[in-house]
N, C-alpha and C positions, 0 to 999 in steps of 0.2 A: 488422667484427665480431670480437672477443676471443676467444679459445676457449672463457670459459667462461660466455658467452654462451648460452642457448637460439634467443631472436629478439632481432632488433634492429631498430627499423623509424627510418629518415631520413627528414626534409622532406615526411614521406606531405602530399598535399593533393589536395584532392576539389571536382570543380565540380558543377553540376546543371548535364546536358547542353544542355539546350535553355536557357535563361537565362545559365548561365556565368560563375551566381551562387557564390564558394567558400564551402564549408560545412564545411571542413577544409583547415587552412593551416603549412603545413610542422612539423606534430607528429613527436616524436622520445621515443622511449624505448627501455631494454633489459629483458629479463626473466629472468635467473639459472634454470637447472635446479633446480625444487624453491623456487623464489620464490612468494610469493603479494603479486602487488602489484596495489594499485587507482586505478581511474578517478572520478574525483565529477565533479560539474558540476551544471546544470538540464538541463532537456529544452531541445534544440536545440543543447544545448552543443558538439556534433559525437562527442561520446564515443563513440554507438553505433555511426555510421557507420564511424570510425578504425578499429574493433574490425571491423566487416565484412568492411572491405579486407584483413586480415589470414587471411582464408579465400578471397579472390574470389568473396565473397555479398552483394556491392553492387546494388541495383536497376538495370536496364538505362538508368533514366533517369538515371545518376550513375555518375561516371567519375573515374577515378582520373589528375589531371594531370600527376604530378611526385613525386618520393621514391622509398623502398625498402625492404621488407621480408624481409629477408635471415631466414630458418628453416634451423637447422641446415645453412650455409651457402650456402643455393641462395635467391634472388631469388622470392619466393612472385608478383610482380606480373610475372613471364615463364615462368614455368610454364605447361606445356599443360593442356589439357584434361584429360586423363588421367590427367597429375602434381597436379593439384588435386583429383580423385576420391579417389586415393587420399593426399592430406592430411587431408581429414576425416575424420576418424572416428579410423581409427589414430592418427594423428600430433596433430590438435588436434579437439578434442571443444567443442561449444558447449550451455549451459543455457539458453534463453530464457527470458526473462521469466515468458510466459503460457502453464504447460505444455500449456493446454486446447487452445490453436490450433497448437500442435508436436507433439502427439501425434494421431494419424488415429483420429475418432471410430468408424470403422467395422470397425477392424482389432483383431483382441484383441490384448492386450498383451502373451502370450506371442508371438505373429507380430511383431510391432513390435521387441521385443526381439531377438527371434533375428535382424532382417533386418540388422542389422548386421555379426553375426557371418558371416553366408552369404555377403555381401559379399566381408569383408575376411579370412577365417582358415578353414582347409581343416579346421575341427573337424568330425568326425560327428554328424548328429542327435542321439545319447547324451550326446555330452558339451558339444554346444552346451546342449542341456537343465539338464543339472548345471550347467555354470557361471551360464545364467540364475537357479534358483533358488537357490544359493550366493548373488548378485549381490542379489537380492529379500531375503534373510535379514538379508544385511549392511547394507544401508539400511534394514531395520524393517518389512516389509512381515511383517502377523500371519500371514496364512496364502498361500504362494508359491504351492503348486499350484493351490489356486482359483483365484489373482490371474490366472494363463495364462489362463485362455478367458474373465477379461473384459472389460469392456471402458472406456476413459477415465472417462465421465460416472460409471460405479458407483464414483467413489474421490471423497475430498474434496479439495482443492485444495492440501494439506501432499503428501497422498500421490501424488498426480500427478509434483508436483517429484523426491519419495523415488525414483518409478519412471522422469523424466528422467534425472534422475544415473544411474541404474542402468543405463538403456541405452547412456549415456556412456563410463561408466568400463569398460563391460562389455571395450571398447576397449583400455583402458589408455591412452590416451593421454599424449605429455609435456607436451603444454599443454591445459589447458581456460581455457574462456573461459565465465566467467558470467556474463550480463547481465540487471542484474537479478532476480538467480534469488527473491528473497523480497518484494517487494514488495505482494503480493495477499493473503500472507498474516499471521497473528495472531503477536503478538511471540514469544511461547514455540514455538511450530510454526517461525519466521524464526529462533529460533535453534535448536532441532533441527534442521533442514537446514543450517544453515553451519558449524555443530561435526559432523555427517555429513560434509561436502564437503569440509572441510579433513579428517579423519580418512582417508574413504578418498585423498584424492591425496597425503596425507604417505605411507600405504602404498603405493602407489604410485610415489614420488617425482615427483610430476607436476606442473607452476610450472600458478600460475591467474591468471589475469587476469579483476579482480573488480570489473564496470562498475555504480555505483551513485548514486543521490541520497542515498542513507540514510550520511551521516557517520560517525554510530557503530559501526556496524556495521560500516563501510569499515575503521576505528580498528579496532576489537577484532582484525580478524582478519591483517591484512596489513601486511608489515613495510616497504613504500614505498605512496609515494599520487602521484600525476597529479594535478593539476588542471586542468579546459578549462573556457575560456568563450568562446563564439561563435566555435566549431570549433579555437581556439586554447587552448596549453598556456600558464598564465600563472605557474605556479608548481609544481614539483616535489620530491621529497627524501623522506627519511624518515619515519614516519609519527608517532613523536615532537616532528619539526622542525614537520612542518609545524600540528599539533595547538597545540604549544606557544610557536610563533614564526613564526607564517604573516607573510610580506612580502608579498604583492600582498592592494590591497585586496580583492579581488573574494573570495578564501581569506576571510579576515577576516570580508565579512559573509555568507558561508556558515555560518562558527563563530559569528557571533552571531545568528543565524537560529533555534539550536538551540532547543528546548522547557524555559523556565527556570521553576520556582515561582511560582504567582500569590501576591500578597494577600492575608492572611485577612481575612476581609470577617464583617460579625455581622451573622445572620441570623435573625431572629424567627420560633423556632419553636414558641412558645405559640399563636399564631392559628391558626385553623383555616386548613387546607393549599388551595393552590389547584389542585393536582388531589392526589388519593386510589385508588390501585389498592388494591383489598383481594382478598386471597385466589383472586386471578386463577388462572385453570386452562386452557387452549390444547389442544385435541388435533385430532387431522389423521388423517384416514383412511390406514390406512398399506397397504402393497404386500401382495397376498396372492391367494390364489388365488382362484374363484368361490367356492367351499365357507368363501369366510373372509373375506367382501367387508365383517362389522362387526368387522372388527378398527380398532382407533386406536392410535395411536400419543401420548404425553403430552409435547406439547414443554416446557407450564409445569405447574409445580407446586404450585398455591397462593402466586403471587408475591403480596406487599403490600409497595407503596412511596409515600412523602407525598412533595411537592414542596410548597415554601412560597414565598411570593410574594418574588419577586427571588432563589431561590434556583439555582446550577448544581446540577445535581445529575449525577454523571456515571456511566453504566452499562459494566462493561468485564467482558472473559471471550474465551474461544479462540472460535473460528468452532462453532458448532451449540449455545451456551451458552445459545441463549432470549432474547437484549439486543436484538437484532431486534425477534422475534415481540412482545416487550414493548412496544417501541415501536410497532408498530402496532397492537396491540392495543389502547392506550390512545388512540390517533389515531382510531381507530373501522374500522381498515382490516382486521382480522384479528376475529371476532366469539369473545369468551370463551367456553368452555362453563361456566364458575361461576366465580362473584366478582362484582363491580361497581365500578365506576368511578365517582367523584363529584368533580366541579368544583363549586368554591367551597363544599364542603358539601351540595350536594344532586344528587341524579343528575343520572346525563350523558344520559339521554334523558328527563328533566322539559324540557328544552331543551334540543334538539339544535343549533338552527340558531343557539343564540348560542355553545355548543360551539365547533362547526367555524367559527364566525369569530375564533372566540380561542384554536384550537388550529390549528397553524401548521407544516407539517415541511419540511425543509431534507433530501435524499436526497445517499443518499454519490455517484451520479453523476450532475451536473445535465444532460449532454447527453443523456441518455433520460428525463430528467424534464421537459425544455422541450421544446417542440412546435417541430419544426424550418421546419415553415412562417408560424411568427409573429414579429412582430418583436419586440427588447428590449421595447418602450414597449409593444408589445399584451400580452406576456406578464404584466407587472409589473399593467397595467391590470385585467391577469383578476381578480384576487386581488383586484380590489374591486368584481366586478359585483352581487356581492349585498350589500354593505354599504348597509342604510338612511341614506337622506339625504344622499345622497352626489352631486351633480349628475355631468353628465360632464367640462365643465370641472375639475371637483374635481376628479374623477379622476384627470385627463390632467397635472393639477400634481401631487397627490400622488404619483404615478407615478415621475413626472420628478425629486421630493425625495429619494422613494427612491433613486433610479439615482446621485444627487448623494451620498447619506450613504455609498453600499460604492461611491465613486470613478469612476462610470462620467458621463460628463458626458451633456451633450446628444448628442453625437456619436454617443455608441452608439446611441441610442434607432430610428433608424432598420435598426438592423442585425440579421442573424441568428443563431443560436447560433452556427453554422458558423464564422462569420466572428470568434468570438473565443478566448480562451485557454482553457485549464480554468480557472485559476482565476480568470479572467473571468464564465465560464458559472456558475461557484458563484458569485461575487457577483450577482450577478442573481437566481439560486435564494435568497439569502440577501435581497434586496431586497425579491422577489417575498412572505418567508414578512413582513415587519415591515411594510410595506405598508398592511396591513391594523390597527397596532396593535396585536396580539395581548397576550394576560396569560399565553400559554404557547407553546414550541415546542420541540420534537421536532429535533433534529440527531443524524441517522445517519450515523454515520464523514461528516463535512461537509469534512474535509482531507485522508483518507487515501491520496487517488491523485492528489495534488501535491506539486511541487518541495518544499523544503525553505524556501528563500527565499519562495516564493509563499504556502504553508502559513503560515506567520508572519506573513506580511500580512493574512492570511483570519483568523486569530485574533486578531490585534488589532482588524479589524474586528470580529467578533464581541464581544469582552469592549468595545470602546468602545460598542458600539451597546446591551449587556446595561445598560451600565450609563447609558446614556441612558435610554431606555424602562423598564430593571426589571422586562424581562417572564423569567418564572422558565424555567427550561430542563431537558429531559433531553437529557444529552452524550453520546449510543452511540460511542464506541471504543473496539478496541483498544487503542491507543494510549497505554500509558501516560503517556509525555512530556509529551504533548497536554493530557490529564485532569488531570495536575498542576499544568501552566500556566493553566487555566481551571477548576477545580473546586472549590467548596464541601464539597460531600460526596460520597465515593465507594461503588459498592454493586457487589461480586463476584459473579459466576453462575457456574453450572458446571450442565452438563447440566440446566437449566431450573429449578434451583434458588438461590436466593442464601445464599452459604456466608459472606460476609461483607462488613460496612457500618460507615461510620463516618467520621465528619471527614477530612477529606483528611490532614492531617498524621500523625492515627493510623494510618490505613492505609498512609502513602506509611514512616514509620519505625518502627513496631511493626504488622506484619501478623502476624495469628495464626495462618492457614490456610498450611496449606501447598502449596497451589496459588495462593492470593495473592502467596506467597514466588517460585513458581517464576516467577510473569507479572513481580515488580520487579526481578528478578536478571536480565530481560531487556535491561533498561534502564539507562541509565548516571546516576549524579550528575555535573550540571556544576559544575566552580567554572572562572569567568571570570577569568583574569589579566590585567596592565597593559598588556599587548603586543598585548591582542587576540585570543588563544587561547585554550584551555578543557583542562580537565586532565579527564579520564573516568577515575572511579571508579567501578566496578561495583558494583551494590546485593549485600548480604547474599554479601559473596565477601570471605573474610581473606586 
């Protein structure tokens, strides 16, 4: 190790104890004082594990065979007990992913906060206090003295992260390690938290190691990049290099993976629309006391949106923006309190029951949408038990067409959710929604909690299958990238309202709102060069 090294870790490799299977094989990197360098890969790719070993919070069933993680000269992989105690926290500081399952539901957040401090810094209650809500100011938190006594679930899932970091840095740590730290959440929220996170550790001077599938974002922020694939580093270097001149293939079609401009595609929209939300209205009884049990709460607010036959049509906005409730509102799953809804022209309860077999939804997580005691073939089968005229033989081949069109052959058909990928389990979910034929479906964030690689798969399935069939779509993501890649027309919401619509092209390079502005300035323009690489220029940034 150099001196002006922070950590340096050799030939780390990791087996699974009981099999002796390696899942990590002689990876190697350094991390500069004040560095922020990142990890990419897929899931499996060994990243998260590498990143474990470097704190000794590796699962009992997985063992560390061979290497060395040398922290501020001392061997972190012979370290006692006690000398690992007190590394975390002071010394290297970790963001997980899902701050819901790293934050203890039952504990308030002024206790959770503090219990670091009690730990590791002989500060008195007074000024543990102070520094706590000092800590809550600086990462954005509106009001710090409430935030103390409450509790996880009362925050949204930006602000959970805002109060991870907080308890993090409360630390000072010289390294943090964040894994994953944005991936749950809405593009504009994913970048307030990583311009927070770089802000406070530059004050700080603290190196981050930044473990992600998300490319762009890995780019924008960090001045070297890792790359693993099946626990192995196959390509490393600067994050210029490796953006603009990646050598391993595997680099390469991670960068062509990325989310590129669809098609404009012409869309007839003189005919009447094949579905019609008019001046839709959603309210929800909201939290109150007995003395206040009819209060409600307005999620939408007079939405009206057409969809026309073969048309994307794609809904995007932050988390609580109403792109949801819309969608299932118009599915029949959330009931309006005013407006109506009209398929092909005439209402949606003149005929329900031909409704619901030609409206069709694809849910952003298909393992709690498919019934884990059924198989591929029964599941896909479901979705045609009430279609007239349909024998069961028919069935059991249509089924099986399906499974064949989003790649799944016969072989799956005997199997269970369990037993396949995520983005397996959504093809299936996507099999299950076309099955039936549909003239309309419903896709909720249908990519958002997959690889990068896998995502791009799923969306070409998707646009090839749209344009087989030509059954019209609403596309719920955030995602901008996503929406650009597959969209016709795009429509903005903001706190249950839509502040702006329009041709994809209009919206994606003259947006007039300025919350439009802030969700594309999330997102990068690709332009693909000859080498194989991609150059990221930021939207609406001189």
């Amino acid at each position: 190790m150099t001196a002006d090294q922070l950590l340096t870790v050799r030939d780390l490799s990791i087996q699974v104890a009981h099999s002796g299977a390696e899942v990590v094989r002689k990876v190697g990197f350094d991390i500069a004082p004040g560095e922020i360098v990142g990890i990419v890969g897929e899931s499996g790719s060994g990243k998260t594990l590498a990143t474990r070993a470097l704190i000794a919070l590796l699962p009992t069933t997985i063992k560390v065979t061979g290497g060395s993680v040398v922290y501020k000269g001392r061997d972190v992989l012979t370290m006692s007990d006690g000398d690992i105690r007190r590394l975390r926290g002071p010394e290297i500081g970790v963001v997980f992913q899902e701050p819901m399952t790293s934050l203890n539901p039952s504990m308030t957040i002024g206790r959770q906060l503090e219990e670091g401090l009690i730990l590791h810094t002989k500060l008195t209650p007074v000024e543990r206090r102070t520094r706590i809500l000092d800590m809550l100011r600086r990462v954005g938190i509106r009001d710090p003295e409430g935030s103390l006594t409450a509790y996880p679930h009362e925050f949204s899932g930006g602000m959970r992260q805002r109060i991870m970091l907080a308890s993090v840095m409360l630390l000072t740590p010289a390294l943090l390690i964040a894994d994953e730290p944005t991936t749950a959440l809405d593009a504009v929220v994913q970048r307030e938290v990583m311009e927070l996170m770089v802000e406070l550790t530059r004050a700080e001077g603290t190196a981050v190691l930044l473990i992600s599938h998300d490319l762009p974002m890995v780019a924008r922020y960090t001045q070297r990049i890792v790359v693993m694939e099946k626990g192995a580093i196959v390509e490393h270097g600067t994050t210029e290099q490796i953006l603009e001149r990646p050598q391993h293939p595997y680099t390469r079609r991670l960068l062509s993976s990325l989310p590129l401009r669809g098609e404009v595609r012409s869309i007839d929209r003189s005919a009447t629309p094949v579905v019609s939300a008019q001046n839709i209205v959603v309210e929800y009884a909201a939290r109150g006391s007995l003395l206040a049990k009819n209060k409600t709460k307005r999620a939408l607010h007079g939405i009206s949106v057409d969809i026309h036959e073969g048309e994307v049509v794609a809904l995007v906005g932050g988390s609580g923006s109403g792109k949801t409730t819309l969608g299932r509102t118009i599915a029949g799953l959330v009931s309006q309190s005013e407006g109506e809804i009209l398929f092909q022209g005439r209402q949606r309860g003149a005929d329900w029951n031909t409704y619901r077999l030609n409206c069709q939804m694809v849910f952003q997580d298909p393992y709690s949408s498919l019934d884990p005691r059924m198989t591929i073939l029964a599941l896909v089968e479901e979705a045609l038990r009430l279609v007239p005229g349909i024998a069961r033989e028919q069935k059991r081949k249509r089924a099986l067409e399906s499974l064949e069109e989003v790649g799944l052959g016969p072989d799956y058909a005997g199997r269970y959710p369990h037993e396949l990928s995520g983005g397996q389990r959504q093809r299936v979910a996507i099999a299950r929604a076309i099955a039936r034929r549909p003239k309309f479906l419903i896709a909720d964030e249908p990519v958002s909690a997959l690889d990068v690689t896998v995502r791009a798969q799923v969306l070409d399935l998707f646009t090839s299958l749209q344009k087989r069939y030509g059954f019209s779509c609403l596309f719920i993501s955030h995602d901008l990238g996503v929406v650009e890649q597959v969209a016709d027309r795009v429509i903005v919401m903001q706190d249950g309202r839509i502040i702006e619509q329009g041709d994809r092209d209009t919206i994606f390079d003259h947006p007039q709102e300025a919350y439009t502005r802030r969700l594309l300035s999330a997102i990068p323009a690709l332009d693909l060069n000859d080498r194989g690489g991609v150059k990221l220029k930021w939207r609406l940034e001189t």
